[in-house]
C-alpha positions as a Python dict, from the first residue, in 0.01 Angstrom:
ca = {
    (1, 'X'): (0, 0, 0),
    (2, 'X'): (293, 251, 67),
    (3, 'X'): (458, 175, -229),
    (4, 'X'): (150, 261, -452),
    (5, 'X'): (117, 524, -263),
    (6, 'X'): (419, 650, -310),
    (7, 'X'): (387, 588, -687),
    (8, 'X'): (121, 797, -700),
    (9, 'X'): (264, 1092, -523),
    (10, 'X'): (570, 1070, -801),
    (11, 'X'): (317, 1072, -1071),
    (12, 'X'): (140, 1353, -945),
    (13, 'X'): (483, 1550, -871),
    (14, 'X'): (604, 1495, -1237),
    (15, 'X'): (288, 1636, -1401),
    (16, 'X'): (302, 1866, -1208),
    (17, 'X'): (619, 1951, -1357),
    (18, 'X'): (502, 1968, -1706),
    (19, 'X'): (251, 2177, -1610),
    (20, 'X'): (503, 2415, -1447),
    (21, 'X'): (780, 2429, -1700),
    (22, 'X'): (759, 2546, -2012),
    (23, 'X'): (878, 2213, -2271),
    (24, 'X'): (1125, 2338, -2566),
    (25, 'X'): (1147, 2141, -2904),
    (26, 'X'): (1412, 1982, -2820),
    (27, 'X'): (1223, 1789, -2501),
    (28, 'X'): (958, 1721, -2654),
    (29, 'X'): (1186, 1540, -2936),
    (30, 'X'): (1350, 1347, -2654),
    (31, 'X'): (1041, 1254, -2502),
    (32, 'X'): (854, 1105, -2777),
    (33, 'X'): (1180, 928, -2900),
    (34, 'X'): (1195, 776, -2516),
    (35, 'X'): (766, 676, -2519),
    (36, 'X'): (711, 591, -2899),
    (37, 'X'): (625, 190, -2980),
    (38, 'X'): (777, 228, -3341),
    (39, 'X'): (1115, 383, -3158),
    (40, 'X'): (1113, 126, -2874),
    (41, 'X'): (1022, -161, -3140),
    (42, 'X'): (1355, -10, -3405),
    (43, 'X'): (1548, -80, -3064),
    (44, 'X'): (1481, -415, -3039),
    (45, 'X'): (1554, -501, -3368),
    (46, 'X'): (1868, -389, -3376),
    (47, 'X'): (1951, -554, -3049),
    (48, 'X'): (1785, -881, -3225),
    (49, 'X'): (2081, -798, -3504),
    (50, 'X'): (2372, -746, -3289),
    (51, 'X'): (2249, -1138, -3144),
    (52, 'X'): (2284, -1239, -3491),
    (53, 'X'): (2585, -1111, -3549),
    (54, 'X'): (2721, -1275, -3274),
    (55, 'X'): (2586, -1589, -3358),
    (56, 'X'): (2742, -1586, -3663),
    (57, 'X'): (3038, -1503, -3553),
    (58, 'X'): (3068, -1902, -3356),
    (59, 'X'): (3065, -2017, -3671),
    (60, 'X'): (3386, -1962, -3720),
    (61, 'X'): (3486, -2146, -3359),
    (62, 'X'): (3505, -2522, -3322),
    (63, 'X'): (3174, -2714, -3146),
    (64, 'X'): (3223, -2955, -2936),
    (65, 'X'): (2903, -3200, -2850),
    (66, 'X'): (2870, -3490, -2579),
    (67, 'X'): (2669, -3792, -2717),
    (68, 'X'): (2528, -4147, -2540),
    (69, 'X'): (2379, -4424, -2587),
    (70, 'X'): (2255, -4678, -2320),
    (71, 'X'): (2050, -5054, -2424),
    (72, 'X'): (1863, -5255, -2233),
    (73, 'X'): (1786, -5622, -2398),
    (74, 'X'): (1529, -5866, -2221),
    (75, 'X'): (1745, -6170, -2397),
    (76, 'X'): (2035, -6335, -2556),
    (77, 'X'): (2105, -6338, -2918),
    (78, 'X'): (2199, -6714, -2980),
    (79, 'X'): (2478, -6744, -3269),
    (80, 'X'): (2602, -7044, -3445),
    (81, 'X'): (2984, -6962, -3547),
    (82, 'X'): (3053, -7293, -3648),
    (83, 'X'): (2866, -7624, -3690),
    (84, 'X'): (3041, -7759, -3380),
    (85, 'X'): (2993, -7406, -3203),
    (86, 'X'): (2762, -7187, -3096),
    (87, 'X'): (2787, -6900, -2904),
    (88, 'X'): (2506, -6636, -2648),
    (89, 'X'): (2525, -6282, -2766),
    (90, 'X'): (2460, -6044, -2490),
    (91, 'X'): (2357, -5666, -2548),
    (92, 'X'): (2204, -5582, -2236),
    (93, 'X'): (2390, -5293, -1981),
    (94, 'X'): (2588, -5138, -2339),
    (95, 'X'): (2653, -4840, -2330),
    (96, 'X'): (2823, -4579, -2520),
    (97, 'X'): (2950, -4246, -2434),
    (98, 'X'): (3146, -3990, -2583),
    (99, 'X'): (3246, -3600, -2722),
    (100, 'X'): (3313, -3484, -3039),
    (101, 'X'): (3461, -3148, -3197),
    (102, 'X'): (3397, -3032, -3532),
    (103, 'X'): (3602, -2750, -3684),
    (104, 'X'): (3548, -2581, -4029),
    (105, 'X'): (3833, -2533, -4241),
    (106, 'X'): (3695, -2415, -4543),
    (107, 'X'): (3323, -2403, -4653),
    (108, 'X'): (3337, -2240, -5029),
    (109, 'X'): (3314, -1863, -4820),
    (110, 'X'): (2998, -1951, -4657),
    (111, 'X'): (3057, -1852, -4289),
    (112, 'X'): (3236, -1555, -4438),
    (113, 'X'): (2965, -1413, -4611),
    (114, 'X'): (2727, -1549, -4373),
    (115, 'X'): (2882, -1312, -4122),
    (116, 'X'): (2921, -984, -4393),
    (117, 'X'): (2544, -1084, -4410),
    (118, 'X'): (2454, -1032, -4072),
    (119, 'X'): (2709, -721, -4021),
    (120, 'X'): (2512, -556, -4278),
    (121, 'X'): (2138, -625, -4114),
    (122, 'X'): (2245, -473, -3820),
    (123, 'X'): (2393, -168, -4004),
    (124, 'X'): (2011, -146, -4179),
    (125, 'X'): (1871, -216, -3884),
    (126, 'X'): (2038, 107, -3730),
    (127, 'X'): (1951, 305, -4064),
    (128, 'X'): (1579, 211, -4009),
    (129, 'X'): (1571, 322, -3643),
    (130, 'X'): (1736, 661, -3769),
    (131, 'X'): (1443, 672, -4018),
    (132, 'X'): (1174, 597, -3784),
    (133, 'X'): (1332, 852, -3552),
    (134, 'X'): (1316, 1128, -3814),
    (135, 'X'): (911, 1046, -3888),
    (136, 'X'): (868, 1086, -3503),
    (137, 'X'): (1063, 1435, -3510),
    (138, 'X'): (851, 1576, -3815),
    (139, 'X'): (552, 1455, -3599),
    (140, 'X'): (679, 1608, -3289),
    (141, 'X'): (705, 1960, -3466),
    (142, 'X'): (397, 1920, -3638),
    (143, 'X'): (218, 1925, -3295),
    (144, 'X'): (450, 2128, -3118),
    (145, 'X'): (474, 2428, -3364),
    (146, 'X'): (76, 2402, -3383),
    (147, 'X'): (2, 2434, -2987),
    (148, 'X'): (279, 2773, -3047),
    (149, 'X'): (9, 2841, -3299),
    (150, 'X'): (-280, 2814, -3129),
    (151, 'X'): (-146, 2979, -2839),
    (152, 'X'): (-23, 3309, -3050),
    (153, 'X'): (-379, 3262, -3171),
    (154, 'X'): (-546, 3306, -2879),
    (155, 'X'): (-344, 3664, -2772),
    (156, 'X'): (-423, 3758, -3145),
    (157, 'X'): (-880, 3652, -3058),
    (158, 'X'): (-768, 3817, -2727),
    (159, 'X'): (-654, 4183, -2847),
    (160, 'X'): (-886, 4213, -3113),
    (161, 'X'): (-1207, 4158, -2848),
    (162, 'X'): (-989, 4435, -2650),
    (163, 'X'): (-1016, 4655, -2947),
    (164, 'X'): (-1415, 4560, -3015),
    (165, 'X'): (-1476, 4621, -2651),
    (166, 'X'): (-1358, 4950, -2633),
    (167, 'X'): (-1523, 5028, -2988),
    (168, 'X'): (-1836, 4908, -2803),
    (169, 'X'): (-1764, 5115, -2477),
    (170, 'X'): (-1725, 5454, -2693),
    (171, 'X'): (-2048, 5358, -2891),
    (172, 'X'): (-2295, 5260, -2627),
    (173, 'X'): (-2212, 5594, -2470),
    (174, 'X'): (-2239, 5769, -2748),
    (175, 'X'): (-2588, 5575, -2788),
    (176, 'X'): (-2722, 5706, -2450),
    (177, 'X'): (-2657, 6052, -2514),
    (178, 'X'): (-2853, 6003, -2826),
    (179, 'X'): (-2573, 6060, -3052),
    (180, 'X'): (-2546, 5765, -3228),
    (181, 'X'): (-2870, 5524, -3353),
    (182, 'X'): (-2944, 5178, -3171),
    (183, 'X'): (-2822, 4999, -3579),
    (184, 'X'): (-2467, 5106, -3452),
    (185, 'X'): (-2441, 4940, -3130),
    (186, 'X'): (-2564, 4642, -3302),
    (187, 'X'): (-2334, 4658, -3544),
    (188, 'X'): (-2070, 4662, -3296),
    (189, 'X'): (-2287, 4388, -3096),
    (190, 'X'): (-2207, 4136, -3416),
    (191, 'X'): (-1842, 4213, -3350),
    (192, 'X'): (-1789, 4162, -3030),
    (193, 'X'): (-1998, 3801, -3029),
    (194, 'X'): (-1728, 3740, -3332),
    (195, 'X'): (-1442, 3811, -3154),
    (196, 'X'): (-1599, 3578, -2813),
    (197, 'X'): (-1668, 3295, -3076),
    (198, 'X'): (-1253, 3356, -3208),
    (199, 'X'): (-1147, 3335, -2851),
    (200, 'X'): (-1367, 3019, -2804),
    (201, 'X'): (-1240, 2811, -3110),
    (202, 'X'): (-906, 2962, -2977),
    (203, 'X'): (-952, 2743, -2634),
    (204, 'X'): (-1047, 2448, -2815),
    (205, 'X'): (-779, 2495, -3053),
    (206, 'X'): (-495, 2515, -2765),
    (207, 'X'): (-681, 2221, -2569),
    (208, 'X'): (-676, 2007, -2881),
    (209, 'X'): (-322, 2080, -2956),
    (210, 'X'): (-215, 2023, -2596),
    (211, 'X'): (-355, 1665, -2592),
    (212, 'X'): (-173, 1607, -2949),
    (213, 'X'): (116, 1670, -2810),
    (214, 'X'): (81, 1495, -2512),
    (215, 'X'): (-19, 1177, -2683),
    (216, 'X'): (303, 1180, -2903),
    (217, 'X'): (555, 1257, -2606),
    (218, 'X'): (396, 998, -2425),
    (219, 'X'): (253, 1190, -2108),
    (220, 'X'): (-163, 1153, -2048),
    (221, 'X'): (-377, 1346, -2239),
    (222, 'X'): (-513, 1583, -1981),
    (223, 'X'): (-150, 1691, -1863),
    (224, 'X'): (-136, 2096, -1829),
    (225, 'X'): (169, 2157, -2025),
    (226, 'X'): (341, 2443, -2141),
    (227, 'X'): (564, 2509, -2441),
    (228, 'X'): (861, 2788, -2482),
    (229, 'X'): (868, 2822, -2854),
    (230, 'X'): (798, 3131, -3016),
    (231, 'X'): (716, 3177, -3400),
    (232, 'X'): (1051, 3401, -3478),
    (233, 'X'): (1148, 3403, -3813),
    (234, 'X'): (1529, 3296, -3764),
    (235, 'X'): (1488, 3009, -4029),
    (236, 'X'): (1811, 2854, -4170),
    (237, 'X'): (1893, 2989, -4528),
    (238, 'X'): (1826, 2740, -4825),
    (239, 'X'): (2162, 2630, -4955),
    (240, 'X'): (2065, 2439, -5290),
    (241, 'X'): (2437, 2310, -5362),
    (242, 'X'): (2478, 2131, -5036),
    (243, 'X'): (2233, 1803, -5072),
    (244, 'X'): (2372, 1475, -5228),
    (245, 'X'): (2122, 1201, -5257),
    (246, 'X'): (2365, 977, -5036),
    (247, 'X'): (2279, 1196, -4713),
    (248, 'X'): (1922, 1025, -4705),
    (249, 'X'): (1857, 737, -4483),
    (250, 'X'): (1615, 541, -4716),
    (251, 'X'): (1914, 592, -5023),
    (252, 'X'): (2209, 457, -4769),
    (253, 'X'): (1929, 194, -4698),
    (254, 'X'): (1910, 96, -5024),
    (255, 'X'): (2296, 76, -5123),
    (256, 'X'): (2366, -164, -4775),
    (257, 'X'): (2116, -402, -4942),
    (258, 'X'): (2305, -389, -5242),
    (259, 'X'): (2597, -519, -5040),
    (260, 'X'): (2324, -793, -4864),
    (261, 'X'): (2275, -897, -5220),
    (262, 'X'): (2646, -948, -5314),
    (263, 'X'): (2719, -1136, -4987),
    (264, 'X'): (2401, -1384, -5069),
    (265, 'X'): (2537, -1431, -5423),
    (266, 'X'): (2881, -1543, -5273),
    (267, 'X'): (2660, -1744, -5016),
    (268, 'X'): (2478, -1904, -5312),
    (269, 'X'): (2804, -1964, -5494),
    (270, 'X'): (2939, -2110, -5174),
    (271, 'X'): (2694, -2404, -5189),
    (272, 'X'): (2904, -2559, -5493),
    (273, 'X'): (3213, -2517, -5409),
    (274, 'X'): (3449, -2771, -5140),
    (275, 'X'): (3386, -2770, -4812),
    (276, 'X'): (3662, -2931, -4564),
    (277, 'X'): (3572, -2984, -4201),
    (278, 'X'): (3737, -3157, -3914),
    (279, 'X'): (3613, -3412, -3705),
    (280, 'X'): (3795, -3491, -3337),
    (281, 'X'): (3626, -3774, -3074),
    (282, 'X'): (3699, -3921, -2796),
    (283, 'X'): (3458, -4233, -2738),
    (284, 'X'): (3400, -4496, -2462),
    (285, 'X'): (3188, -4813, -2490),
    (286, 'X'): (3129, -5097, -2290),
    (287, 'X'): (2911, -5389, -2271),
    (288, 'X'): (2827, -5670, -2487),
    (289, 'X'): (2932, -6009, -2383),
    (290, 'X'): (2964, -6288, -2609),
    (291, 'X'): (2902, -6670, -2339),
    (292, 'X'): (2895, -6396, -1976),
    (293, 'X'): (3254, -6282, -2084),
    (294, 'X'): (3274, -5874, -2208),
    (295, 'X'): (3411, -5834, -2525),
    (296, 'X'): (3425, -5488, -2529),
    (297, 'X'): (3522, -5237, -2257),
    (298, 'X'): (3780, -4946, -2381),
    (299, 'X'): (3781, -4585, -2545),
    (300, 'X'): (3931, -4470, -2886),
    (301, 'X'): (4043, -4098, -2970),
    (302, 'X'): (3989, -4041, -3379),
    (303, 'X'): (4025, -3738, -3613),
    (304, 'X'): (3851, -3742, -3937),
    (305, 'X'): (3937, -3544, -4203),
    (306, 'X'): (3564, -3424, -4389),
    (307, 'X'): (3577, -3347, -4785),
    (308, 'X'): (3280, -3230, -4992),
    (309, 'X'): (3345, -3160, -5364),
    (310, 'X'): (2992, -3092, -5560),
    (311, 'X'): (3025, -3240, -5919),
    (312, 'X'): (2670, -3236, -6086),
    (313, 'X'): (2378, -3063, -6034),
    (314, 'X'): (2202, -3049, -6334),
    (315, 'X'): (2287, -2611, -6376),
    (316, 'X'): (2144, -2560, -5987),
    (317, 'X'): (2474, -2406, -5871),
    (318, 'X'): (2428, -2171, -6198),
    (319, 'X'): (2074, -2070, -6222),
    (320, 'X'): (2056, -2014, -5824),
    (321, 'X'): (2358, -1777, -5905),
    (322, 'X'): (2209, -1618, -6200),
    (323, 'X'): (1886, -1570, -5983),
    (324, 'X'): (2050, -1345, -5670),
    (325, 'X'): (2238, -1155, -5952),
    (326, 'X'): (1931, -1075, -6118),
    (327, 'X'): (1828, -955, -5724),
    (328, 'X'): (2104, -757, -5701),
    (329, 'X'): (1990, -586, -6001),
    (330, 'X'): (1653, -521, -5909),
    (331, 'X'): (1797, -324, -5561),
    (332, 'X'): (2055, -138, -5781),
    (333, 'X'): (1754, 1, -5997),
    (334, 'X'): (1503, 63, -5731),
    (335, 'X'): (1793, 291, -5559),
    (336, 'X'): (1876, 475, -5869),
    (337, 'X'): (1448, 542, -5912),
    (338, 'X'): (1508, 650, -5522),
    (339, 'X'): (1768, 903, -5643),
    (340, 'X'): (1577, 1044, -5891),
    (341, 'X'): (1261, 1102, -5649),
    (342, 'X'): (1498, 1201, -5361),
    (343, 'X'): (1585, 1524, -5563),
    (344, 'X'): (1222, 1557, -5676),
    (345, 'X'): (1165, 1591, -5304),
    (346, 'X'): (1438, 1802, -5192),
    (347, 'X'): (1382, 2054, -5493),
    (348, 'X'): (984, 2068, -5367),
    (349, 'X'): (1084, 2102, -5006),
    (350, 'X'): (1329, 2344, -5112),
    (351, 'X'): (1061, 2543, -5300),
    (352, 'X'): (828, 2477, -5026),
    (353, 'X'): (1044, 2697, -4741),
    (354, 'X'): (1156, 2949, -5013),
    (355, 'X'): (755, 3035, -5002),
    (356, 'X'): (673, 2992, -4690),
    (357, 'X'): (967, 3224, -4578),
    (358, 'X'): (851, 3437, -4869),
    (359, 'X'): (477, 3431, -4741),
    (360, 'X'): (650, 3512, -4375),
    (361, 'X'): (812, 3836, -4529),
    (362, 'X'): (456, 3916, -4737),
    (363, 'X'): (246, 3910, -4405),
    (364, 'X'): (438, 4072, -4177),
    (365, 'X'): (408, 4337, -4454),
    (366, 'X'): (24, 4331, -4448),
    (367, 'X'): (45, 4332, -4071),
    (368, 'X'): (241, 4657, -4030),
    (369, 'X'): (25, 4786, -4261),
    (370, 'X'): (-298, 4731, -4129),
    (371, 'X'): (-177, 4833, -3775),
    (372, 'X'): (-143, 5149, -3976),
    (373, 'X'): (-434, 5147, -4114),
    (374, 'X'): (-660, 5116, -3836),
    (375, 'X'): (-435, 5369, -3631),
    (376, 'X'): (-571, 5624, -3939),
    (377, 'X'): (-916, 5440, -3913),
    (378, 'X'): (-932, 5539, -3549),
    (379, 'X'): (-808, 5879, -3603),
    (380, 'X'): (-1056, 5932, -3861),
    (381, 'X'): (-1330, 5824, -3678),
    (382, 'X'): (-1282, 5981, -3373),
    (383, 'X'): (-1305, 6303, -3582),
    (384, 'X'): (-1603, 6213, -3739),
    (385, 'X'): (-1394, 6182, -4082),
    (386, 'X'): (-1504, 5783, -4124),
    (387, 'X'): (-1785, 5545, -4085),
    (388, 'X'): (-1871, 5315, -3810),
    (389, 'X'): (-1839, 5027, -4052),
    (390, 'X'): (-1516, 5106, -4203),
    (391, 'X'): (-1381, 5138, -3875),
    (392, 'X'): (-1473, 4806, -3801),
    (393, 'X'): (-1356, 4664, -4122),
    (394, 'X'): (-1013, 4817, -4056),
    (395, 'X'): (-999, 4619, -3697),
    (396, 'X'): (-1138, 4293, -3853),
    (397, 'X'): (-846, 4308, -4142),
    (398, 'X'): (-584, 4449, -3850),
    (399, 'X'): (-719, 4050, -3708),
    (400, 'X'): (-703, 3871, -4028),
    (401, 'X'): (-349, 4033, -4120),
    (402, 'X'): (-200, 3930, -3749),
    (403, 'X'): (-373, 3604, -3771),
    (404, 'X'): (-258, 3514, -4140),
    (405, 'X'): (135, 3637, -4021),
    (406, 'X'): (83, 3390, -3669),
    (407, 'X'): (14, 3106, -3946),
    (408, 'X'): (282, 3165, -4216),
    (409, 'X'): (497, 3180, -3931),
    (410, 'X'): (462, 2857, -3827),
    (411, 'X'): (377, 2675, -4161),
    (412, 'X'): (776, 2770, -4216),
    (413, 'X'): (923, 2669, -3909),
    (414, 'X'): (740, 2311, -4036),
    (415, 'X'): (913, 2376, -4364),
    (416, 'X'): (1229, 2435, -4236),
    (417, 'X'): (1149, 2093, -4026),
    (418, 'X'): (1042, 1900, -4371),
    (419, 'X'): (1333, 2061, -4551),
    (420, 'X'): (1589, 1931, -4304),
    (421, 'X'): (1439, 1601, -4353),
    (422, 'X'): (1452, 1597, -4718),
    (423, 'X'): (1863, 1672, -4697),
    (424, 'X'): (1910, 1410, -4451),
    (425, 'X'): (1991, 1666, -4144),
    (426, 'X'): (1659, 1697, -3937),
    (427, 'X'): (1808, 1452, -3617),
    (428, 'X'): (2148, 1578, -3619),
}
């Protein structure tokens, strides 16, 4: 009972944590590297290939094996040797004992490329962790960068329903003193329910994105946590002459089955060629009497020298051969096809942030300049020089503007993210 709790108190410390500190990309990163099944299942299999490896590794080592054999017989065998002799065979209590060693000497390359074989699986097994780990990453940012979002968002729903209220305050005493009609109050009315029904989708927005999040770093949904990132626009510059299709995962992937191929096709070839092995035991047997006397009772040491030469297969060796060539080939294509739609990707993702940094520039523009514009909207209409209704206009386009630069804003920093992937840099 005091252990659980105790467990429970540590829980309840640690979310309280999260809901204390504000998380930067990088933790969150960490965190749903450390929780996700994919990451946790890419670990496993390359611990299942280092096994491998080292079990291919004995191969090369001799292996030594006990053997025995015991029989029990409910009679004699009766055994005329001669027509004035007979004789009682007796093959009960024999037993047999012994331990044998068997060394390879040479199998045709087999063990060799047995081992390159297994050397290389781990090596893709490492690749395809790094590859999982990079999805995870460009999922982490997608959620993080939208809770940033939502919560810029919500201070953009929250300033404009400033602006509307004090629009509203002005007008509903200009309303009493009968200086104004009742259709203007209204009009304002409108707004202000607009900018409470932007501040409620804002809410929902940040709740939503907060249990996103949570569910890919692993923590429970309903966790109160905070995050430290802010849209700034210090994105990296685009250099176009840096990438080389070799810097991807899935391309390095691809040439490290190439080499799996070439090791199988030597492991192919090594089925028709000599093997030599060597054979060492040491054996014991005793038992079997021949008229109640033993006849056998002693050990033996032997070595046995094992040759295997293949001479006719009908074309096996050959065709088999032919067949993991023609494998090898298939891999070789399917990575040059990779190449080509590598740079397909990385000239769209390249594209993609040289817009989205472009469309940062563009609406920070338009956000200066509607600031501006409803600074001479509320000049003018505190004068009497502008309408009601343009007024209004000019705060709901001051919104859109800020909103629209909060967005660009963060649809780059998820370029920059995606970019970084395509180049084979986002994890390092």
């Amino acid at each position: 009972m005091k252990r659980i709790i105790l467990s429970c108190c540590v829980t309840l410390l640690s979310l309280q944590g999260y809901a204390q500190n504000n998380l930067t990309l990088d933790e969150c990163r960490k965190m749903a590297l450390e929780n996700n099944k994919q990451a946790q299942i890419s670990g496993y299999s390359i611990q299942k290939a280092e096994q491998e490896v080292k079990a291919m590794k004995s191969n090369y080592l001799p292996k030594i094996s006990a053997s025995g054999r015991y029989m029990y017989a409910d009679k004699d065998f009766s055994m005329n040797l001669i027509p004035s002799m007979s004789a009682n065979l007796n093959l009960n209590n024999t037993y047999f004992a012994g331990l044998q060693l068997e060394q390879p000497i040479y199998m045709g390359g087999k063990i060799v490329a047995a081992n390159k074989i297994s050397r290389t699986g781990l090596e893709i097994a490492r690749l395809n962790k790094q590859k999982t780990e990079d999805e995870i990453v460009i999922t982490v940012d997608e959620a993080y960068w939208g809770l940033v979002k939502a919560n810029e968002l919500i201070s953009v729903a929250n300033k404009y329903k400033e602006a509307v209220e004090e629009v509203y305050r002005n007008v509903e005493h200009l309303y009493k003193t009968g200086m104004v009609p009742k259709n203007d109050l209204l009009k304002v009315q409108v707004k202000l329910n607009e900018a409470d029904l932007s501040i409620h989708r804002s809410q929902n927005a940040i709740r939503q994105s907060k249990m996103n999040l949570c569910h890919i770093i692993g923590l429970p949904l309903t966790s109160d946590i905070y995050v430290s990132g802010e849209l700034g626009t210090n994105i990296i510059p685009v250099a176009k002459d840096e990438f080389t299709a070799e810097n991807r995962l899935e391309y390095q992937t691809f040439s490290k089955m190439i080499d799996l191929k070439k090791q199988e096709i030597k492991l192919t070839q090594s089925e028709f060629l000599p093997q030599i092995g060597l054979v060492a035991g040491y054996n014991y047997l005793n038992g079997i009497k021949m008229n109640s006397n033993k006849l056998l009772s002693d050990d033996i040491f032997a070595v046995m020298l094992a040759v295997k030469i293949p001479l006719f297969h009908w074309g096996e060796g050959r065709h088999k051969i032919k067949a993991a060539r023609l494998e090898q080939h298939i891999v070789e294509i399917q990575r040059a096809d990779l190449s080509d739609k590598i740079q397909l990707e990385v000239s769209q993702a390249i594209n993609t942030l040289d817009e989205a940094i472009l469309e940062v520039r563009l609406t920070e523009t338009a956000y200066r300049q509607s600031e501006e514009n409803l600074r001479e909207s509320r000049k003018n209409y505190s004068t009497g020089m502008e309408t009601l209704v343009n007024y209004l206009e000019a705060q709901v386009a001051w919104q859109q503007a800020w909103s629209e630069s909060v967005s660009a804003k963060a649809a780059c920093h998820l370029a920059e993210s995606n970019y970084l992937k395509a180049i084979g840099k986002l994890n390092k």
